[in-house]
C-alpha positions as CSV (number, residue, x, y, z in Angstrom):
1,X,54.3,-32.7,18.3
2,X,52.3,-35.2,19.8
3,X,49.8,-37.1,17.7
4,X,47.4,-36.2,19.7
5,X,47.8,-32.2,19.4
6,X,48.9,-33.1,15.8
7,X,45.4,-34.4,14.9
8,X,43.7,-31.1,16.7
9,X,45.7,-29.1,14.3
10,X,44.8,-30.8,11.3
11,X,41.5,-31.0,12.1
12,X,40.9,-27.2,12.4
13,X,39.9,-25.4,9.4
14,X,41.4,-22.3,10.5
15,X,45.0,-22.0,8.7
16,X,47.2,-22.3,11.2
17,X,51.4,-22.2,11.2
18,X,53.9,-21.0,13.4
19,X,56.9,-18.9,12.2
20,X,60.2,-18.2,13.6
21,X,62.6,-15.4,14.3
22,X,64.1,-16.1,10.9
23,X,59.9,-16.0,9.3
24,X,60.6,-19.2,8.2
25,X,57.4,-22.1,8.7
26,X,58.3,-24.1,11.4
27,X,54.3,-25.5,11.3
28,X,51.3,-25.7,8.6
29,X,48.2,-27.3,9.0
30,X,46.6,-29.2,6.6
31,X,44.1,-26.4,6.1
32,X,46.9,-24.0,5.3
33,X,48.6,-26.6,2.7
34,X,45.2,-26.6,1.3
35,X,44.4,-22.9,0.7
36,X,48.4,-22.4,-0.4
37,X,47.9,-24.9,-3.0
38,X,51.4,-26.3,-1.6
39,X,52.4,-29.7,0.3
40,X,53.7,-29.4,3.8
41,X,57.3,-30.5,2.4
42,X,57.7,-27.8,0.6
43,X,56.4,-25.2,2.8
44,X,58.1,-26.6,6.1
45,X,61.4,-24.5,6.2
46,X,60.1,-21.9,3.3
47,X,60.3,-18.7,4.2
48,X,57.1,-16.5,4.5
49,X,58.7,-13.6,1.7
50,X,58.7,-16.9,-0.8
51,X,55.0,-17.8,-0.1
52,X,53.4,-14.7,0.3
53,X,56.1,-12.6,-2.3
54,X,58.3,-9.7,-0.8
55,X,55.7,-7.0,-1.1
56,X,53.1,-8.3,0.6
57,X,55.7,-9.9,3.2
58,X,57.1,-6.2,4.0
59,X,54.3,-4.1,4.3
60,X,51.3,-6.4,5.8
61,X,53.0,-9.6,7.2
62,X,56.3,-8.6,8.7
63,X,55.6,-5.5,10.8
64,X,53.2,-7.5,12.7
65,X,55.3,-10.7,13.1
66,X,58.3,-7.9,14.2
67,X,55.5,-6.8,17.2
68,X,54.7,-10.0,18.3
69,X,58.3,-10.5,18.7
70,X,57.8,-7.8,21.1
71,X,55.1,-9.8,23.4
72,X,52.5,-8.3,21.9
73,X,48.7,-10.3,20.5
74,X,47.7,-8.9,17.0
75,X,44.8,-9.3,14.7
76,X,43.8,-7.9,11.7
77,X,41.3,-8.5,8.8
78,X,42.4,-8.4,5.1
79,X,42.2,-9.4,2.0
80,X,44.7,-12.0,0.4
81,X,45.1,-14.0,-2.7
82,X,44.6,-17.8,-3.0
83,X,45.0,-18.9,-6.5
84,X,42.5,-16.8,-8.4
85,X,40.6,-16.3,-5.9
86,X,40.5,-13.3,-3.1
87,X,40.0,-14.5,0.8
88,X,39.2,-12.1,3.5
89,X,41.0,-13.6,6.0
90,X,40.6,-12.6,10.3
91,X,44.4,-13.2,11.3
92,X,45.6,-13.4,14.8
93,X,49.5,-13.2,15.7
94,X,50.1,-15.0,19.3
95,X,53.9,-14.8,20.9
96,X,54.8,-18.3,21.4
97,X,57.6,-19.1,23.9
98,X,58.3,-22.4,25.9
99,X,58.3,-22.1,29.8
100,X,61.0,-19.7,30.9
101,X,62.4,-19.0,27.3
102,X,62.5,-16.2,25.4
103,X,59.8,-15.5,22.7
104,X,60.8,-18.0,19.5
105,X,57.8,-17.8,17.3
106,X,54.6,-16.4,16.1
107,X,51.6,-18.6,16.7
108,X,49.6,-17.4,13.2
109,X,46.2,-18.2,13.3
110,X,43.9,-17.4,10.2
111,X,40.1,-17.6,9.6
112,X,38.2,-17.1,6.5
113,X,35.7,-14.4,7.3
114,X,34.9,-14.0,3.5
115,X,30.8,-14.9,3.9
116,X,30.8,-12.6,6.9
117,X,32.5,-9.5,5.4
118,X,30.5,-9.9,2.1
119,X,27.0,-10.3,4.3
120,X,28.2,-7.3,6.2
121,X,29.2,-5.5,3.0
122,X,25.4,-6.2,1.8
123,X,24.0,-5.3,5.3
124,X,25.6,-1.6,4.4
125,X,24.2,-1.9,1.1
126,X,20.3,-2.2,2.4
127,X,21.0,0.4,5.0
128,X,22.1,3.2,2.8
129,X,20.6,1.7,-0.6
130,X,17.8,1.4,-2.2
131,X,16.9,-2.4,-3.4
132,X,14.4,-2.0,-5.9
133,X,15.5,1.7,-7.6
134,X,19.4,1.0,-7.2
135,X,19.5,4.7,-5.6
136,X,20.9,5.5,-2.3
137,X,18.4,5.6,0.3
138,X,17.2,8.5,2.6
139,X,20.1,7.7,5.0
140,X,22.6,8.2,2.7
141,X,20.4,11.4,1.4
142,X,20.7,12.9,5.3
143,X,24.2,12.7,5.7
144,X,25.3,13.7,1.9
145,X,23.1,16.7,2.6
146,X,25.3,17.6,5.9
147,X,27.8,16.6,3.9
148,X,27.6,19.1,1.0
149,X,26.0,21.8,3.4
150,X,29.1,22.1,5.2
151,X,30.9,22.4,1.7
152,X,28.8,25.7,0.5
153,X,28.9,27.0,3.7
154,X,32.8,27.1,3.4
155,X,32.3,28.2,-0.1
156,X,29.7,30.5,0.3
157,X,28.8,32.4,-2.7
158,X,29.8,30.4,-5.7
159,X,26.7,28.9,-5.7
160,X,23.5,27.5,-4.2
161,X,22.1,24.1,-2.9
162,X,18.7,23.0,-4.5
163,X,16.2,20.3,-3.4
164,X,13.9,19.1,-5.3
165,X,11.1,16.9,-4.4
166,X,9.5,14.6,-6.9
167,X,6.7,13.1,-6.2
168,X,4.8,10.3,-8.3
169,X,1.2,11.5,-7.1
170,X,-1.1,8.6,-8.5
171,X,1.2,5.7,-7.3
172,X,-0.9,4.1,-5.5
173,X,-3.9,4.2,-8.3
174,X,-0.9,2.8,-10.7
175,X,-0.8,-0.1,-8.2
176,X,-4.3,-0.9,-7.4
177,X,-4.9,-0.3,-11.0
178,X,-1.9,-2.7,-12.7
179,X,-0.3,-4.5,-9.7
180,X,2.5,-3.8,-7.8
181,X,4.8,-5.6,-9.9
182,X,4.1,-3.1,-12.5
183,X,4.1,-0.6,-10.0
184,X,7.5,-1.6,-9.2
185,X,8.6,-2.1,-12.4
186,X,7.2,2.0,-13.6
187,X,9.1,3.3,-10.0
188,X,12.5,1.3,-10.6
189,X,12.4,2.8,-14.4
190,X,11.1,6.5,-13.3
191,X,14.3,6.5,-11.0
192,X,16.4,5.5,-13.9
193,X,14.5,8.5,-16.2
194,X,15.3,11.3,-13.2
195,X,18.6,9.9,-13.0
196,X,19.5,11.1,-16.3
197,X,18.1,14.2,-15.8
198,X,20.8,15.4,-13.7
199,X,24.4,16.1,-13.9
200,X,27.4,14.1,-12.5
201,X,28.3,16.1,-10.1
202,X,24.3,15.9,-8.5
203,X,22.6,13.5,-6.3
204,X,19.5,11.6,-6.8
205,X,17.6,9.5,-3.3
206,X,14.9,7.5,-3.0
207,X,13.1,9.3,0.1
208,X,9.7,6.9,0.6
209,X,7.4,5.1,-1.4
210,X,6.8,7.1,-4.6
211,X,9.0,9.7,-3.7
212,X,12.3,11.3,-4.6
213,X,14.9,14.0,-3.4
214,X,17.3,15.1,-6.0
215,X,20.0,17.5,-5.0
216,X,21.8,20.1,-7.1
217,X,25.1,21.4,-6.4
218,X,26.2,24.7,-7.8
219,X,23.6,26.1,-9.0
220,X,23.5,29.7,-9.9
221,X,20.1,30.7,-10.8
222,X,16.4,30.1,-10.5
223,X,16.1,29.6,-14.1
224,X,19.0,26.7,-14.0
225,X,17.1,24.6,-11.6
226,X,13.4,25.3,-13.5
227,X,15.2,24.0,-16.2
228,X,16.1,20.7,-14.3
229,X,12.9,20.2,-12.7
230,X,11.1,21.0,-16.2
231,X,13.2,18.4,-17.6
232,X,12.6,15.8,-15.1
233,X,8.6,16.5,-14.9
234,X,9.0,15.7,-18.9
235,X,10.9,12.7,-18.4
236,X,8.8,11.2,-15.8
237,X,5.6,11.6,-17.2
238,X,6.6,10.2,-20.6
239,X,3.6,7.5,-20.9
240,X,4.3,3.8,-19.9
241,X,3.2,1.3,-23.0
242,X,1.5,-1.7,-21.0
243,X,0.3,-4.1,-23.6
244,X,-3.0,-1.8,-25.7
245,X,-2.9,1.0,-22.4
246,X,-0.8,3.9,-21.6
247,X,0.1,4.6,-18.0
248,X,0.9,7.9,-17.4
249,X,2.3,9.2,-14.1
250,X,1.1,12.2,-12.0
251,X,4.8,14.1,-11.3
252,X,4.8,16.9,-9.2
253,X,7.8,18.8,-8.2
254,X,8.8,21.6,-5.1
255,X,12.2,23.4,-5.2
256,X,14.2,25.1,-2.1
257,X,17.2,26.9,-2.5
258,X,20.1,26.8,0.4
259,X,20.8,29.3,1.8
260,X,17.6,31.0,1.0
261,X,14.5,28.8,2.1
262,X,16.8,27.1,4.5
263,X,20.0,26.8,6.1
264,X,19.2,23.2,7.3
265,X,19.3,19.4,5.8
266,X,16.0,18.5,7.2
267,X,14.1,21.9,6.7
268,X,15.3,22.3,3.0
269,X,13.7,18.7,2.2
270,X,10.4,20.2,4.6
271,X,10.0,23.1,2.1
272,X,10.7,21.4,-0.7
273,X,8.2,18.8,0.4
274,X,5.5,22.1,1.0
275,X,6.3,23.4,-2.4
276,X,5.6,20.1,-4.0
277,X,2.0,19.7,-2.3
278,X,1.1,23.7,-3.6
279,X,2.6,22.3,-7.3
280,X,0.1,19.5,-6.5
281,X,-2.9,22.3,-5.5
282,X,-2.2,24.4,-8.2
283,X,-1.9,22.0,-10.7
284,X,1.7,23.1,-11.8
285,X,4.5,20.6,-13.0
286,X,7.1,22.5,-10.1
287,X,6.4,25.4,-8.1
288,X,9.5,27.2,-5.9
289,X,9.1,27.1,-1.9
290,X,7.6,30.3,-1.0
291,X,6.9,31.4,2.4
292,X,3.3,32.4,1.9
293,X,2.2,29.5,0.1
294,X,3.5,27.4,2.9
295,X,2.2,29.2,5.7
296,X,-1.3,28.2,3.5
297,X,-0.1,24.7,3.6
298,X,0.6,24.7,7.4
299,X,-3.4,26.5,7.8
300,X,-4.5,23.8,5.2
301,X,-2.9,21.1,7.7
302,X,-4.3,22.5,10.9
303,X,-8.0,22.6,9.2
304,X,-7.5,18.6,8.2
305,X,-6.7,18.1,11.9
306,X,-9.9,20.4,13.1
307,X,-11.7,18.9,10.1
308,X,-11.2,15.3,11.7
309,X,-12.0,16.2,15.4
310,X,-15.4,18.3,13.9
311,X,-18.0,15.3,14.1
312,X,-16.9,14.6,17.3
313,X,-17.6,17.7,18.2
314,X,-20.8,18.1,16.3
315,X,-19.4,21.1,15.0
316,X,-21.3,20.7,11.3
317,X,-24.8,22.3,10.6
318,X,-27.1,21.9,7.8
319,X,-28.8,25.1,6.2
320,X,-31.5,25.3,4.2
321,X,-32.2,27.3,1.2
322,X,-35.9,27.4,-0.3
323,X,-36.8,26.2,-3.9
324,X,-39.7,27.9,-5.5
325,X,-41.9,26.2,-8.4
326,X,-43.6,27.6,-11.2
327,X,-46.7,25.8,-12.3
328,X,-49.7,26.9,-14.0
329,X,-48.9,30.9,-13.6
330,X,-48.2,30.3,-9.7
331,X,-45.2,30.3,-7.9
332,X,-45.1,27.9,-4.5
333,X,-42.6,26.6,-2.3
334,X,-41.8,23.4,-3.8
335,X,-38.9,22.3,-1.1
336,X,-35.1,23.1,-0.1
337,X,-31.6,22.4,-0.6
338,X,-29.8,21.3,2.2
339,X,-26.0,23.2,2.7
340,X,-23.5,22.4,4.9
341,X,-22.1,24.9,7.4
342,X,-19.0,24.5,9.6
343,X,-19.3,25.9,12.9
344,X,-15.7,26.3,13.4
345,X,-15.1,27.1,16.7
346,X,-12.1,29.8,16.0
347,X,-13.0,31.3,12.2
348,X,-16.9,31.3,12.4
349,X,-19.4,29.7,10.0
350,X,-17.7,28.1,7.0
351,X,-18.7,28.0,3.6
352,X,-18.2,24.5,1.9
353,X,-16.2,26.3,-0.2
354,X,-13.5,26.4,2.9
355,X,-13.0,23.2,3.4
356,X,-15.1,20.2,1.0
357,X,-11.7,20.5,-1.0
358,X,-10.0,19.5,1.7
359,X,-12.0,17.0,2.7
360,X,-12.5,15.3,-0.7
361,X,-8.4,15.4,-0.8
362,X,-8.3,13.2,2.7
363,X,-11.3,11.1,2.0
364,X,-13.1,12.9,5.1
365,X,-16.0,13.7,2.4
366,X,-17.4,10.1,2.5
367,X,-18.0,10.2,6.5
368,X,-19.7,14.0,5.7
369,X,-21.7,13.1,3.1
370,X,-23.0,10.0,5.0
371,X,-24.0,12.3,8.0
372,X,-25.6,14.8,5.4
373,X,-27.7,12.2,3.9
374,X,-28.6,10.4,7.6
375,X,-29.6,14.6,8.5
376,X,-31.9,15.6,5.5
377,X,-33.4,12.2,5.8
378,X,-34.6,13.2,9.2
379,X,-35.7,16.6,8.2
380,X,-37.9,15.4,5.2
381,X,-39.6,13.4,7.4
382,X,-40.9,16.4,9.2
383,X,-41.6,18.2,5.8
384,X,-43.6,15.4,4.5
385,X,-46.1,15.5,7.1
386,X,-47.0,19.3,6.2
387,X,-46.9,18.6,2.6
388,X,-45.3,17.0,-0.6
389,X,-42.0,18.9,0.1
390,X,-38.5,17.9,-1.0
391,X,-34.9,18.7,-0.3
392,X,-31.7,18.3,-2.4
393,X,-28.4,17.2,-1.1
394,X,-24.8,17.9,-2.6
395,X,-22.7,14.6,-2.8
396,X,-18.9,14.5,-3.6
397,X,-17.7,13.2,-6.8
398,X,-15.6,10.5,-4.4
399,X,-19.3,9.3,-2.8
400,X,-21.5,9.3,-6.1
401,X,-18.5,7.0,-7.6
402,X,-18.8,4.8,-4.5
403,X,-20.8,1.0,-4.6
404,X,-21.7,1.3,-1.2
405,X,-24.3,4.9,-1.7
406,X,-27.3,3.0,-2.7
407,X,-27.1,0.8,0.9
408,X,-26.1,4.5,2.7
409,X,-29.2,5.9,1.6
410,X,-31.4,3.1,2.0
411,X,-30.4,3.0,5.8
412,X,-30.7,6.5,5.7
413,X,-33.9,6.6,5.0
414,X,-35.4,3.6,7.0
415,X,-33.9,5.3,10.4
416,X,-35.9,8.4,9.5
417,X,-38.9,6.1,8.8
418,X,-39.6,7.3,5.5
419,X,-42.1,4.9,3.5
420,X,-39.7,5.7,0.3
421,X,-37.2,8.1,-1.4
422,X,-39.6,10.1,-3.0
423,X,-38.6,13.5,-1.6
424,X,-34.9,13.4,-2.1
425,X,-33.0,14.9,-4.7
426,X,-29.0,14.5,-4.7
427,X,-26.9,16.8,-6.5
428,X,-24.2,16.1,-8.5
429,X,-21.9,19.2,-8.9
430,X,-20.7,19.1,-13.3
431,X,-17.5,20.8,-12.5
432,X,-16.5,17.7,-9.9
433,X,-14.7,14.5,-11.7
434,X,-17.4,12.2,-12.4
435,X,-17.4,8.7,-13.4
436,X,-17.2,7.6,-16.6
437,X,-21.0,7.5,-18.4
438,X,-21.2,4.1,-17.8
439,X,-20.5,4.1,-14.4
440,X,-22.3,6.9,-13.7
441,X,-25.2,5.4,-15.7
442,X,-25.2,2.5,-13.6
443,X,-25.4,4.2,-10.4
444,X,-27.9,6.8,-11.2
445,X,-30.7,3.5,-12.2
446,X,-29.8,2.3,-9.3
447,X,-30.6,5.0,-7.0
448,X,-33.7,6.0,-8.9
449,X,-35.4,2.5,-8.2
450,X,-35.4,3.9,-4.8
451,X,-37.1,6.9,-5.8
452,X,-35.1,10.1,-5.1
453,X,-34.7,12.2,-8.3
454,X,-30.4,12.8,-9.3
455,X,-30.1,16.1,-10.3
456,X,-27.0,18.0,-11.7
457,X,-25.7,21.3,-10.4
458,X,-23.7,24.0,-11.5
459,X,-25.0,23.4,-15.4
460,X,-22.9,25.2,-17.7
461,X,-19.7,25.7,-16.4
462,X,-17.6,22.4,-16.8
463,X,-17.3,20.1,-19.6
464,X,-21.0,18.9,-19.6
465,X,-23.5,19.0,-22.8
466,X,-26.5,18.6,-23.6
467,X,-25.9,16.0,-26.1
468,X,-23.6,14.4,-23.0
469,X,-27.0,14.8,-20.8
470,X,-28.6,12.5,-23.2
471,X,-26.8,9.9,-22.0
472,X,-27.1,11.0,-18.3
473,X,-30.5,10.0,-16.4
474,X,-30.6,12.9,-14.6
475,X,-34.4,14.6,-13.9
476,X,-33.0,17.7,-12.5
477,X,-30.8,20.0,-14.7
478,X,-29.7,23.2,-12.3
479,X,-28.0,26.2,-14.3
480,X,-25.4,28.3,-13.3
481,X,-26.2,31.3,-11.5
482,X,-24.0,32.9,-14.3
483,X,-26.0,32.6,-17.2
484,X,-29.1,34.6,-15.3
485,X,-26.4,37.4,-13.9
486,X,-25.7,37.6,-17.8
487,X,-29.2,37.2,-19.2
488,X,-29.5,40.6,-17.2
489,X,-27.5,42.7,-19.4
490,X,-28.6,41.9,-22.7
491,X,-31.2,40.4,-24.8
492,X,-28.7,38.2,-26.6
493,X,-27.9,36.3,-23.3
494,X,-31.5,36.6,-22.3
495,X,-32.8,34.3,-25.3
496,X,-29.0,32.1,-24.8
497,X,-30.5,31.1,-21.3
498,X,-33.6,30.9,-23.1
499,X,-32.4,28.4,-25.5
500,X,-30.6,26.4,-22.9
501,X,-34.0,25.9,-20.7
502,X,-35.9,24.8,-23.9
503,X,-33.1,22.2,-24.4
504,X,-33.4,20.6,-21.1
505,X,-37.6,21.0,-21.0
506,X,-37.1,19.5,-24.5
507,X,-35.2,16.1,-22.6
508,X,-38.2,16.5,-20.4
509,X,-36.2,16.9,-17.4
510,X,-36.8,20.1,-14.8
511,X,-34.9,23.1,-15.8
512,X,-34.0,24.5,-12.4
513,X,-32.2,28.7,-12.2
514,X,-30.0,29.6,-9.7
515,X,-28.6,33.0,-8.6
516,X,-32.1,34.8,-8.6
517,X,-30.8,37.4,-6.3
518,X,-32.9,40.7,-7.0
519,X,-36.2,41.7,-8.5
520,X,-35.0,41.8,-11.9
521,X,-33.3,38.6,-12.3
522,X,-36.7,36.9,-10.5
523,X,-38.7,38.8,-13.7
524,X,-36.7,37.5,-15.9
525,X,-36.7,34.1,-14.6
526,X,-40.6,33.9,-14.6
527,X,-40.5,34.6,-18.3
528,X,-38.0,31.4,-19.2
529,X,-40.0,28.5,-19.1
530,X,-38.2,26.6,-16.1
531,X,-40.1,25.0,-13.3
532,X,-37.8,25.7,-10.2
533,X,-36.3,28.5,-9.2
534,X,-33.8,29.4,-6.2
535,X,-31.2,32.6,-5.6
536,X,-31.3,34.9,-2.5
537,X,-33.9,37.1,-3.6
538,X,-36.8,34.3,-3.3
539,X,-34.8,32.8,0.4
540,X,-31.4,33.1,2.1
541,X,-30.0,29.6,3.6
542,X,-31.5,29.2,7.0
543,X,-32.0,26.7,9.8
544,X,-34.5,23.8,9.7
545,X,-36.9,25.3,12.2
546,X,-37.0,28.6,10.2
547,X,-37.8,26.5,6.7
548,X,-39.8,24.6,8.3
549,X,-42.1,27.8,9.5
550,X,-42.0,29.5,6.1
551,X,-43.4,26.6,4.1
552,X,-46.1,25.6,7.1
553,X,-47.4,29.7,7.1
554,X,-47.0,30.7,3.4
555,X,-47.2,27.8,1.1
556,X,-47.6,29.9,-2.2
557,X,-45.8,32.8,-3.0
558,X,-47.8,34.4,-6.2
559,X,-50.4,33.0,-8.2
């Protein structure tokens, strides 16, 4: 060899060498001598079997070196030892013949692909692996599914297929809360929790954000699986110690069976992924896919899409329901309460009751309860011209806890052109999730320096007090329509209701009674001591015009 092609071959760091008919090393490159851990003296007339040992020489090196022979190029990647040390090598036989001659060697060229096949290998990894959890990945989720879906349809019978969905609902609050490096550190250890929840033989996936498929394989009854998804739900919401605080996660879990719910990879995670959002509705730890309950789901899901496209629409209507005052033996209109209608352009006029839920759930209730309080604004402008009228206004639970209400009400009520805030009252419903007192405390003084009244509705029927009440600003205390339905029957909850009106006139705030819906109830009511009164009996919710008529004609009702 020239010196010249002699350097060019050195230089390379490819191994390179060239082996006869008789696999003996006719050529090595420095490189080569390098990786062998050999000089070229000893390896120049070695034979390949003595490097590379006999096993390795018959079953990887020699068949290819024997169809190279035939005129043939051939590569292949694998995996050989240097020292201590594992290469993956990219090796390339070429026939090497001089012109006119007969084939007389194999032109071997080799080149470390190690960092490539390991960066590949991790490539794989990220595609159908979770980082953070250490789980396999929805990828690998969709085709083990196929996967074992093709194995019970072969073996139908001997058992079914479950999903199960878990979902970490309050996630997101976790991370807002604590940081998503807690966050991360709660979902990496609540993967490791459902993971020993299950058996060997099962399958657990990271599916999206807070959010996990587990599959079970041979399952033979309902009761096998509740015990599973019992078990997980127990694990998972196992409190997290975080320095003096506990964090405790929100689990919710939906089941589908294969073949029943489904007989498909993607629709058995869809149900599953329905039954988990009516666990989540119905406050259950795991509820079981169930046709019905999904078909609700689907109707919920259409209404949040309708509910969206409403305003634009102007599909909402305020209703107005009169409120009647008792002062000094005489009974007068005193103002209204504003309730919202949905004018839903398929199912009618809808009761809040058909779709506030919702709209709390998707945050919609912010943008309706802005337009509510922009709306009544406007109408007690009108009122206060014919007299000192007010009207009350139901706010979420998601609004009343919000810092921006005081500047939504102020604008509200300097585009109506209202000299103050006098003749509002907002409602806060007792059985919604309020703030803590402190909070709540807060924002109440800072709506009353405004001058609108904060009254709470519904008295009675959630977790309230009076000694709670104490605490709570509020002028306005609104009781239950129950307590006067009851008060009808007997005397016992007759002087109860009594009793409870006494204690709020006792606070010196406005005992108001709702669900005056006959004759009787209104007698009974005039005999408690309150000084507002509203039900169906004294006024059915109308429209403003019609309100607006009734107080501008008949100002007092009795004296």
């Amino acid at each position: 060899m020239s010196d010249r092609y002699e350097y060019i071959v050195n230089f390379s760091n490819d191994l390179i060498t060239l082996i006869n008919r008789d696999y003996c090393y006719d050529l090595v490159n420095d490189a080569y001598c390098r990786q062998i851990g050999r000089p070229r003296e000893e390896l120049l007339g070695a034979s390949v079997p003595d490097v590379w040992g006999t096993d390795t020489f018959e079953s990887v090196i020699r068949p290819r070196l024997e169809q190279c022979f035939t005129g043939e190029t051939v590569n292949y990647i694998d995996c050989f030892p240097f020292g201590s040390v594992q290469r993956h090598m990219q090796v390339y036989f070429y026939p090497f013949r001089r012109t006119g001659e007969d084939i007389s060697h194999v032109l071997v060229i080799s080149e470390d692909v190690t960092v490539l096949t390991e960066t590949e290998a991790k490539l794989a990894e990220f595609e159908y692996r979770d980082q953070l959890t250490g789980l396999y990945n929805r990828n690998t989720m969709e085709i083990t599914l196929e996967q074992q879906l093709r194995k019970a349809r072969r073996h139908a019978g001997e058992g079914a297929l479950v999903v199960l969905f878990v979902s970490m609902h309050n996630f997101k609050s976790i991370n807002r809360t604590h940081g998503h490096q807690i966050g991360d550190l709660i979902l990496s250890n609540s993967a490791m929790r459902l993971s020993e929840c299950v058996r060997e033989s099962d399958f657990v996936f990271r599916f999206d954000s807070a959010n996990f498929v587990t599959l079970l394989t041979d399952i033979k009854q309902d009761i096998d699986a509740s015990i599973v998804a019992q078990k997980i739900h127990e694990s998972i919401t196992l409190p997290y110690r975080l320095d003096t605080a506990d964090i405790r996660v929100n689990c919710r879990i939906g089941i589908a069976v294969y073949p029943r719910d489904a007989t498909t990879a993607g629709k058995l995670v869809q149900n599953a992924n329905s039954a988990c959002v009516e666990a989540e509705e119905h406050d259950e730890p795991f509820l079981f896919f169930d046709e019905d309950l999904h078909h609700r789901a689907v109707s919920r899901a259409q209404l949040h899409t309708q509910l969206q496209r409403a305003f634009e629409h102007q599909e909402f209507e305020l209703f107005y329901q009169p409120i009647l005052e008792m002062s000094d033996g005489s009974v007068r209109w005193a103002g209204a309460e504003a309730l919202i209608r949905w004018n839903h352009p398929t199912h009618g006029l809808l009761a809040p009751d058909r779709f506030i839920a919702l709209a709390e759930a998707t945050r919609v209730v912010k943008t309706i309860d802005t337009w509510v309080l922009f709306s009544v604004c406007e109408r007690l402008a009108e009122l206060r011209e014919i007299g000192d009228y007010f009207i009350s206004a139901n706010l979420s639970a998601i609004s009343f806890a919000s810092p921006e209400l005081r500047d939504v009400v102020e604008r509200a009520v300097s585009e109506a052109e209202l000299s103050d805030a006098r003749g509002l009252r907002l409602e806060l419903t007792e059985r919604m999730s309020l703030p803590d007192p402190k909070t709540l405390l807060a924002q109440i003084l800072e709506l009353q320096k405004l001058g609108l009244q904060v009254w709470i509705d519904d008295f009675g029927v959630g977790q309230s007090s009076l000694a709670l009440l104490k605490r709570i600003p509020a002028q306005g205390i609104k009781i239950d329509h129950s307590f006067l339905e009851e008060s009808s029957e007997t005397e016992n909850d007759r002087a109860y209701l009594g009793s409870i009106v006494a204690g709020i006139a006792a606070q010196r705030r406005d005992a108001i009674v709702e669900g005056v819906s006959d004759v009787k109830k209104y007698q009974i009511a005039r005999t408690l001591g309150c000084r507002y009164l509203q039900g169906y009996y004294l006024g059915r919710p109308v429209p403003f015009h019609e309100i607006l008529h009734l107080l501008q004609s008949d100002p007092i009702l009795e004296s």
